[in-house]
mmCIF file as Biopython writes it, N, C-alpha, C and O atoms, coordinates in Angstrom:
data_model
#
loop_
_atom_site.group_PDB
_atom_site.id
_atom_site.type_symbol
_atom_site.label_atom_id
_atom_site.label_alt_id
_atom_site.label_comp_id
_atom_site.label_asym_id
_atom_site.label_entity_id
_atom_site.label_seq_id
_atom_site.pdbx_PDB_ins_code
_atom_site.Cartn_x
_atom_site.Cartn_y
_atom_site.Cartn_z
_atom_site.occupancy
_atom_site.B_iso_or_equiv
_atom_site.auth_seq_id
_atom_site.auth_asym_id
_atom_site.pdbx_PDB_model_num
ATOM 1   N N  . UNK A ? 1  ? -114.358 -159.682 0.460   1.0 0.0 1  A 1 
ATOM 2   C CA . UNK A ? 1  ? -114.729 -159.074 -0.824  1.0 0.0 1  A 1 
ATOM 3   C C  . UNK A ? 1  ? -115.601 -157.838 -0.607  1.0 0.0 1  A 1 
ATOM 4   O O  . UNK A ? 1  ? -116.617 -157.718 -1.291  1.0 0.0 1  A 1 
ATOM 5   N N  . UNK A ? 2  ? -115.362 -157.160 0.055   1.0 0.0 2  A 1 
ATOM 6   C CA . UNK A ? 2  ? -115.975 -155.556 0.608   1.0 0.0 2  A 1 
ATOM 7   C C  . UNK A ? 2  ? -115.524 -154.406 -0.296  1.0 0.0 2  A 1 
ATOM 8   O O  . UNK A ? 2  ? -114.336 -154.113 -0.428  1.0 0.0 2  A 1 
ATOM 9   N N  . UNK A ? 3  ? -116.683 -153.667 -1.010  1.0 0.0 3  A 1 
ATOM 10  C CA . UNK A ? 3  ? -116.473 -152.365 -1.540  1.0 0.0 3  A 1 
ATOM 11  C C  . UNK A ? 3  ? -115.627 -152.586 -2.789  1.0 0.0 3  A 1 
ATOM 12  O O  . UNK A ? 3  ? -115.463 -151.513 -3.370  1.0 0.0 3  A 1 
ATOM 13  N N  . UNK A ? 4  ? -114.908 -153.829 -3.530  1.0 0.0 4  A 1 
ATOM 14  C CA . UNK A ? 4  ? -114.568 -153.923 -4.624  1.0 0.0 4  A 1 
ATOM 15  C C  . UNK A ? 4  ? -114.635 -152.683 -5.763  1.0 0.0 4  A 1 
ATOM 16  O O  . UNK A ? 4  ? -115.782 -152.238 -5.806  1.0 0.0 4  A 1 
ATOM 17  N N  . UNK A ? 5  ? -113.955 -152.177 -6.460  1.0 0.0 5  A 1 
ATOM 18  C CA . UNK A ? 5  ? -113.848 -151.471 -7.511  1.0 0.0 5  A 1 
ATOM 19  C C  . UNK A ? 5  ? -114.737 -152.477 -8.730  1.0 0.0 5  A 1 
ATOM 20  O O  . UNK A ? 5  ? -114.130 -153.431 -9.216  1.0 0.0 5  A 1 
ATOM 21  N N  . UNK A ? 6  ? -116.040 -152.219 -9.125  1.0 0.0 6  A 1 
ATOM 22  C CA . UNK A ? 6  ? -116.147 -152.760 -10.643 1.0 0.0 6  A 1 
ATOM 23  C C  . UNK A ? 6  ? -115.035 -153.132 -11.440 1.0 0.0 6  A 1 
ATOM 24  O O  . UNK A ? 6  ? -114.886 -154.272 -11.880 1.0 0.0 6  A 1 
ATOM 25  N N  . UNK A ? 7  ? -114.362 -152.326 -11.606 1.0 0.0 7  A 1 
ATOM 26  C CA . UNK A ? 7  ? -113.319 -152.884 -12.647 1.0 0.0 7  A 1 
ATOM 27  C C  . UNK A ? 7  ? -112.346 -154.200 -11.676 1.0 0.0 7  A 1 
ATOM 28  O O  . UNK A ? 7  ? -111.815 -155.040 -12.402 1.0 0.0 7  A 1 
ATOM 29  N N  . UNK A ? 8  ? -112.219 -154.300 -10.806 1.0 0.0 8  A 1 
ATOM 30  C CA . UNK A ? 8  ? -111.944 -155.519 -10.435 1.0 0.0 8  A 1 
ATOM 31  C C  . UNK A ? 8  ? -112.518 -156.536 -9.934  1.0 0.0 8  A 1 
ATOM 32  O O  . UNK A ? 8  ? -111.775 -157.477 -9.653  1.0 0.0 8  A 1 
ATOM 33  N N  . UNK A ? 9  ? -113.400 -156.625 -9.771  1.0 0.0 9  A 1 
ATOM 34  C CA . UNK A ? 9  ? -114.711 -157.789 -9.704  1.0 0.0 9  A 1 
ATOM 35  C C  . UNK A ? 9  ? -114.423 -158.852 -10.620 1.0 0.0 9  A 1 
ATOM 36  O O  . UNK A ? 9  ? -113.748 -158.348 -11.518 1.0 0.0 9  A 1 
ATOM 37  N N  . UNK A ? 10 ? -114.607 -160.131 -10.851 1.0 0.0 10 A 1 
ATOM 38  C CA . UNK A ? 10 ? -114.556 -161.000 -11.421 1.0 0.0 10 A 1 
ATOM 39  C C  . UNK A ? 10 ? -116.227 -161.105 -12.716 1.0 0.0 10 A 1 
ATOM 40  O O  . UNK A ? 10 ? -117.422 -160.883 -12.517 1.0 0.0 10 A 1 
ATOM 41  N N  . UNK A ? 11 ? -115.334 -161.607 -14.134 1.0 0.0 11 A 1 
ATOM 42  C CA . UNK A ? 11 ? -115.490 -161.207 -15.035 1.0 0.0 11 A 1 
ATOM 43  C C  . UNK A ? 11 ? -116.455 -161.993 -15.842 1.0 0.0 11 A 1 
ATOM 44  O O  . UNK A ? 11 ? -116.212 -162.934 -15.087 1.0 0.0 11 A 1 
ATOM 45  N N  . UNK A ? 12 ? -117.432 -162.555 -16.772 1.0 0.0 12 A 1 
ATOM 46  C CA . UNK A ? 12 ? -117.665 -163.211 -17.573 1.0 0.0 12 A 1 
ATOM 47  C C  . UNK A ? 12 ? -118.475 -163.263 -18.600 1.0 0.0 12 A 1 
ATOM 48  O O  . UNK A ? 12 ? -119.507 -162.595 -18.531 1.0 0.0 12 A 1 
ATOM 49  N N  . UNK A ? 13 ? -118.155 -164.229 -20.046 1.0 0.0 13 A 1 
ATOM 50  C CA . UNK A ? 13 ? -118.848 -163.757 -20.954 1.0 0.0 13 A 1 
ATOM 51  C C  . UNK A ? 13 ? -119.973 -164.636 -21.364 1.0 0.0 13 A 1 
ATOM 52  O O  . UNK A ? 13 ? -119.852 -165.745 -21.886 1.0 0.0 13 A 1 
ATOM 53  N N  . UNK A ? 14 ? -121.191 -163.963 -21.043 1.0 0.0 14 A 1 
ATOM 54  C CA . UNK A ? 14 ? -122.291 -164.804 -21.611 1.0 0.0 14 A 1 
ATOM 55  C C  . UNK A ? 14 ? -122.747 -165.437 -22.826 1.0 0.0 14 A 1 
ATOM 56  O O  . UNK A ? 14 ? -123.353 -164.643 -23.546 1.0 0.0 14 A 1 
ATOM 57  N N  . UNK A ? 15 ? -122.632 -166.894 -23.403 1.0 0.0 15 A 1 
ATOM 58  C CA . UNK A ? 15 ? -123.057 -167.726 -24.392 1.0 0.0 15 A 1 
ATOM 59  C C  . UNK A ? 15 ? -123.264 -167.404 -24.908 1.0 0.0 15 A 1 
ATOM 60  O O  . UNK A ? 15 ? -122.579 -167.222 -25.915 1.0 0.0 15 A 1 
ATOM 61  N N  . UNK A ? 16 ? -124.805 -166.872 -24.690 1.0 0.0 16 A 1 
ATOM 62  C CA . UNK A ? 16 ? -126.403 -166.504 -25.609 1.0 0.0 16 A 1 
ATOM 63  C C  . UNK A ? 16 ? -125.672 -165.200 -26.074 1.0 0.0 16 A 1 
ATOM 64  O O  . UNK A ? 16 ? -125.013 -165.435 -27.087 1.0 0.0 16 A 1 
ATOM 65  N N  . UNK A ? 17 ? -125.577 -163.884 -25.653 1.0 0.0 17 A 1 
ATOM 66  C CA . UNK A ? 17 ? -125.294 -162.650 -25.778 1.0 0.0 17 A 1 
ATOM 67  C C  . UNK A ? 17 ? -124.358 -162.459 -26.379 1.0 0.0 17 A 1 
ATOM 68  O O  . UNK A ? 17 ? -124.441 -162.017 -27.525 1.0 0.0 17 A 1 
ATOM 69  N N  . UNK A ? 18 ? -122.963 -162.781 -25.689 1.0 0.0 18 A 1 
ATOM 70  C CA . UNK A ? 18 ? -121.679 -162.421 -26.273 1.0 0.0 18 A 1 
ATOM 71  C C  . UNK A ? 18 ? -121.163 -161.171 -25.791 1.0 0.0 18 A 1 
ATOM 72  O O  . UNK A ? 18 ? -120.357 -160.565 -26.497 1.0 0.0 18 A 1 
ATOM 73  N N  . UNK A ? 19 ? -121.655 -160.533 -24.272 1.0 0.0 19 A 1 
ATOM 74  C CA . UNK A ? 19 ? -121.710 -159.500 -23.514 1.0 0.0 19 A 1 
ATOM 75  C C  . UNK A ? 19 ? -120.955 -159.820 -22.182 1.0 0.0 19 A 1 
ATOM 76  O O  . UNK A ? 19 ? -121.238 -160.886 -21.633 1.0 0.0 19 A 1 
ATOM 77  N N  . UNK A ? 20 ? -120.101 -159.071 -21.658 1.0 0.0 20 A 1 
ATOM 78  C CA . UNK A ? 20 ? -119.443 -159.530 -20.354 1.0 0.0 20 A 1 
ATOM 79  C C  . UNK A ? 20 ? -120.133 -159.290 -19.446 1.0 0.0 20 A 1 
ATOM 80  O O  . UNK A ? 20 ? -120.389 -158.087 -19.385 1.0 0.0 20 A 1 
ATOM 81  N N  . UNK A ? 21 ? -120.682 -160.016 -18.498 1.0 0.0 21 A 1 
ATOM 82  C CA . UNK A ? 21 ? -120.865 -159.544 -17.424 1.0 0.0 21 A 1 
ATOM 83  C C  . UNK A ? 21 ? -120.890 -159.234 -15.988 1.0 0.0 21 A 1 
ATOM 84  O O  . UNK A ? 21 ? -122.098 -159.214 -15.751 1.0 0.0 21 A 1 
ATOM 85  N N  . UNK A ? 22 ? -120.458 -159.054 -15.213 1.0 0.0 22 A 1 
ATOM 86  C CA . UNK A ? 22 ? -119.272 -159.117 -13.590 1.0 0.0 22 A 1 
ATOM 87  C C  . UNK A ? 22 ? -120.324 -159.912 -12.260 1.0 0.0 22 A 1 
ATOM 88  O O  . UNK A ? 22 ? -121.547 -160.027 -12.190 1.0 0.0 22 A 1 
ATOM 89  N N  . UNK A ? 23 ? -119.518 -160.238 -11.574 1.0 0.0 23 A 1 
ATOM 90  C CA . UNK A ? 23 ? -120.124 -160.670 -10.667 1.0 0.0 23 A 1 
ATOM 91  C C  . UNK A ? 23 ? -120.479 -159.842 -9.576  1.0 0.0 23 A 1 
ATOM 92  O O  . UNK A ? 23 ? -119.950 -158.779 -9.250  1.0 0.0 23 A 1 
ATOM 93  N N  . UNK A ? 24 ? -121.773 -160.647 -8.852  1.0 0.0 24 A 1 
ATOM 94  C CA . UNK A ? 24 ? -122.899 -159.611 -7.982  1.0 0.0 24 A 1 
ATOM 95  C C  . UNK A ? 24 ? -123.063 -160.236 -7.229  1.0 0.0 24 A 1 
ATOM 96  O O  . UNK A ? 24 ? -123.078 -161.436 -7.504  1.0 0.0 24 A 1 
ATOM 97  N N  . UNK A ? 25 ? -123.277 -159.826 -5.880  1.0 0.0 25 A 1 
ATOM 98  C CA . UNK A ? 25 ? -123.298 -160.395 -4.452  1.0 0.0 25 A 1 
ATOM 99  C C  . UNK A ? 25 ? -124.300 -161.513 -4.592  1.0 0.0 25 A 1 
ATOM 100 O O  . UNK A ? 25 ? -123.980 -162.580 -4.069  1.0 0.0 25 A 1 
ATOM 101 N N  . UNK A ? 26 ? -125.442 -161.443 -5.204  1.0 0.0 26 A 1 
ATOM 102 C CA . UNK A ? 26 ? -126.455 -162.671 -5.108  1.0 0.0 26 A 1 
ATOM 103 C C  . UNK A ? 26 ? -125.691 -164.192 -5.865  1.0 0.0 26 A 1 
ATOM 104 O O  . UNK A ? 26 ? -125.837 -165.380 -5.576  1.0 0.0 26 A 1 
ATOM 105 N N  . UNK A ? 27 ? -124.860 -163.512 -6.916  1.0 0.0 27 A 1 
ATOM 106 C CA . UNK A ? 27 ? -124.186 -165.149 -7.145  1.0 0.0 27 A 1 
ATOM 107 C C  . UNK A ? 27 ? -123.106 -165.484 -5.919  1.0 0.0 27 A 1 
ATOM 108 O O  . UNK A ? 27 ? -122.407 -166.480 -6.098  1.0 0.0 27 A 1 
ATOM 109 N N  . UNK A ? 28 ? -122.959 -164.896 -4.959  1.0 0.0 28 A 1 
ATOM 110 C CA . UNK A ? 28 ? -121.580 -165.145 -4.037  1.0 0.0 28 A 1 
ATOM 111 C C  . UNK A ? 28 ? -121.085 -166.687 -3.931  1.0 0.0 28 A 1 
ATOM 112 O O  . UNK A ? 28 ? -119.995 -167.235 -4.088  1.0 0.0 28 A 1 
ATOM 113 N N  . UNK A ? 29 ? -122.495 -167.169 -3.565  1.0 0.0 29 A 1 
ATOM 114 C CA . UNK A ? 29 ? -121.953 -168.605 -3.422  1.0 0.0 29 A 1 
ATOM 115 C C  . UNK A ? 29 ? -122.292 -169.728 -4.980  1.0 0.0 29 A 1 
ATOM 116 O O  . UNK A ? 29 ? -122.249 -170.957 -5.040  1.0 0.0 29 A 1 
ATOM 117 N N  . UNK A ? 30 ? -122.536 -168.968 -5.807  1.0 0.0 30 A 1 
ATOM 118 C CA . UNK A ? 30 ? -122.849 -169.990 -6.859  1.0 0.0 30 A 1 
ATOM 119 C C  . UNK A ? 30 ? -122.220 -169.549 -8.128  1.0 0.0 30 A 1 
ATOM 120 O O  . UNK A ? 30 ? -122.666 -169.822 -9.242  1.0 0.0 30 A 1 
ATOM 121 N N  . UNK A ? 31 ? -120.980 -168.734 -7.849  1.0 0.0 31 A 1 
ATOM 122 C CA . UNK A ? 31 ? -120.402 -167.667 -9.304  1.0 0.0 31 A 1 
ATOM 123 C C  . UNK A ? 31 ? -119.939 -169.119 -10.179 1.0 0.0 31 A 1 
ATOM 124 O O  . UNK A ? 31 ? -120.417 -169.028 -11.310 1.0 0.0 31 A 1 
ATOM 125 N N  . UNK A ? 32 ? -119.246 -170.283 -10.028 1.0 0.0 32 A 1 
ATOM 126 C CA . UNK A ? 32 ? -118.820 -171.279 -10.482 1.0 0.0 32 A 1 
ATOM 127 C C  . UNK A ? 32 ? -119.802 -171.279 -11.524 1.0 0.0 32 A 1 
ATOM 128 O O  . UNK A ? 32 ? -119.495 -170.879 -12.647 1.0 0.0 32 A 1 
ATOM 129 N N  . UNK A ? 33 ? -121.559 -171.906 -11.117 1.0 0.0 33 A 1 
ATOM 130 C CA . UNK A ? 33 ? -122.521 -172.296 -11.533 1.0 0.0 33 A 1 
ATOM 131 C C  . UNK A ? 33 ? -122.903 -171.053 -13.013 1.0 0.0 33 A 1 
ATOM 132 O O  . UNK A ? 33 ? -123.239 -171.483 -14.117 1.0 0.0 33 A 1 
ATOM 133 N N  . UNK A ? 34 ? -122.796 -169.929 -12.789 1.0 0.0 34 A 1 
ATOM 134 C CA . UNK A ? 34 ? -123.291 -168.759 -13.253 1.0 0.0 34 A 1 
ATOM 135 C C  . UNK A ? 34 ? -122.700 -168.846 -14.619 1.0 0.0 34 A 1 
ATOM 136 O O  . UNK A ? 34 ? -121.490 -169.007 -14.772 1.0 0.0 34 A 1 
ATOM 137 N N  . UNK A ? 35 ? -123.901 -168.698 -16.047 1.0 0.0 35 A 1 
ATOM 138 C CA . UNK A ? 35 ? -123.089 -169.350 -17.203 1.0 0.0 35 A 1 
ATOM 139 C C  . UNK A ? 35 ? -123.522 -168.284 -17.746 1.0 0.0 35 A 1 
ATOM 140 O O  . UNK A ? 35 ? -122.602 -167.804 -18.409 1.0 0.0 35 A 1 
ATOM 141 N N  . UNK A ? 36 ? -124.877 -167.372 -17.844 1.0 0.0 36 A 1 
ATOM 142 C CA . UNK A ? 36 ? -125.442 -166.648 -17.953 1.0 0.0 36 A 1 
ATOM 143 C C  . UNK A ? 36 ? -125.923 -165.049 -17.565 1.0 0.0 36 A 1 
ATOM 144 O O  . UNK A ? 36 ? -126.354 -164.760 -16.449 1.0 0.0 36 A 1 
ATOM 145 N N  . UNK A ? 37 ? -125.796 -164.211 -18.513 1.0 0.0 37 A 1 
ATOM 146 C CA . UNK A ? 37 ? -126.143 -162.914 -17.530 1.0 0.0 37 A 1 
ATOM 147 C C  . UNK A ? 37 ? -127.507 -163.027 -16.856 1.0 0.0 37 A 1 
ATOM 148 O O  . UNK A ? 37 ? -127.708 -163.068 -15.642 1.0 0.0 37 A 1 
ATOM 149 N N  . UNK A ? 38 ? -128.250 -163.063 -17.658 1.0 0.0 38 A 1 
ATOM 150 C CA . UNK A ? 38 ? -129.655 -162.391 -16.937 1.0 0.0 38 A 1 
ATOM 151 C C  . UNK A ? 38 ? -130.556 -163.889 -17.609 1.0 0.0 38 A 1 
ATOM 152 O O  . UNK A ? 38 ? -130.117 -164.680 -18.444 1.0 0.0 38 A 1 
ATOM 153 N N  . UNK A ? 39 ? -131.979 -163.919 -16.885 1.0 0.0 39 A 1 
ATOM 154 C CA . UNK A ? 39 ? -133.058 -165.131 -17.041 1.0 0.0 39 A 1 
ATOM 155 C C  . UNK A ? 39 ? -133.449 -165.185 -18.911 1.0 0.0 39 A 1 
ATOM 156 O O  . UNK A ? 39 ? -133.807 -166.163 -19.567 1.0 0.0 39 A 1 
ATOM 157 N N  . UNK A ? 40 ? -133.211 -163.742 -19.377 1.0 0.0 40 A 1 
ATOM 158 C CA . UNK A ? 40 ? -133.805 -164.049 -20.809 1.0 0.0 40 A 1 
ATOM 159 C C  . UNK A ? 40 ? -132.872 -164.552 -21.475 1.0 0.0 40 A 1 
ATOM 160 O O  . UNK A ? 40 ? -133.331 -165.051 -22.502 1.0 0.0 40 A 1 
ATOM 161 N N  . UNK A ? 41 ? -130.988 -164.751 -21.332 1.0 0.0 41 A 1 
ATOM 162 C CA . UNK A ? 41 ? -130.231 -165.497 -22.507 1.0 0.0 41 A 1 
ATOM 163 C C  . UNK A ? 41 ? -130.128 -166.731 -21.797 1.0 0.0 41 A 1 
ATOM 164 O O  . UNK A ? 41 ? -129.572 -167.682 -22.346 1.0 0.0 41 A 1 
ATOM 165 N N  . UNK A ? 42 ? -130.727 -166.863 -20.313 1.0 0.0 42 A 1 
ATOM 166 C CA . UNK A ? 42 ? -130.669 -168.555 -20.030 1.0 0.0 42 A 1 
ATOM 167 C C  . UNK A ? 42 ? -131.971 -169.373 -20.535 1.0 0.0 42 A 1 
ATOM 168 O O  . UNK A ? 42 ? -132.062 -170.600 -20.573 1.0 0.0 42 A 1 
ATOM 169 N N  . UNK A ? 43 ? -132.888 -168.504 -20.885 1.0 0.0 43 A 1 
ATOM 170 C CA . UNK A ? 43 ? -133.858 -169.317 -21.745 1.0 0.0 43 A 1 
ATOM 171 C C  . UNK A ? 43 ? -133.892 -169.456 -23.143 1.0 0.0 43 A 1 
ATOM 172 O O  . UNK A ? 43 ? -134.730 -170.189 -23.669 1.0 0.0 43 A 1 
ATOM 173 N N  . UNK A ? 44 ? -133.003 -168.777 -23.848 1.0 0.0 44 A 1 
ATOM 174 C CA . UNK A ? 44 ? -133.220 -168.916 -25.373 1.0 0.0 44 A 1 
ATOM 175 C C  . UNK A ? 44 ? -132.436 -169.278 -25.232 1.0 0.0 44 A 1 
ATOM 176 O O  . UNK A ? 44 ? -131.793 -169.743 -26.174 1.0 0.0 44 A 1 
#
């Protein structure tokens, strides 16, 4: 998974927000888990 184009990166839409947002090397091993964009729509 080297140098990917954004637009093909794998995709998703956050709960809280209702905003898509792509996957990033720090979820690599936990993208399954990842329900949420960012720490503030996993707390409200």
């Amino acid at each position: 998974m080297k140098h990917q184009k954004k637009s093909d990166l794998p995709q998703k839409i956050c709960p809280a927000c209702s905003r898509p947002f792509v996957w990033r090397k720090k979820w690599e091993k936990v993208w399954d888990e990842v329900k949420y964009c960012s720490k503030r729509c996993r707390t409200s």
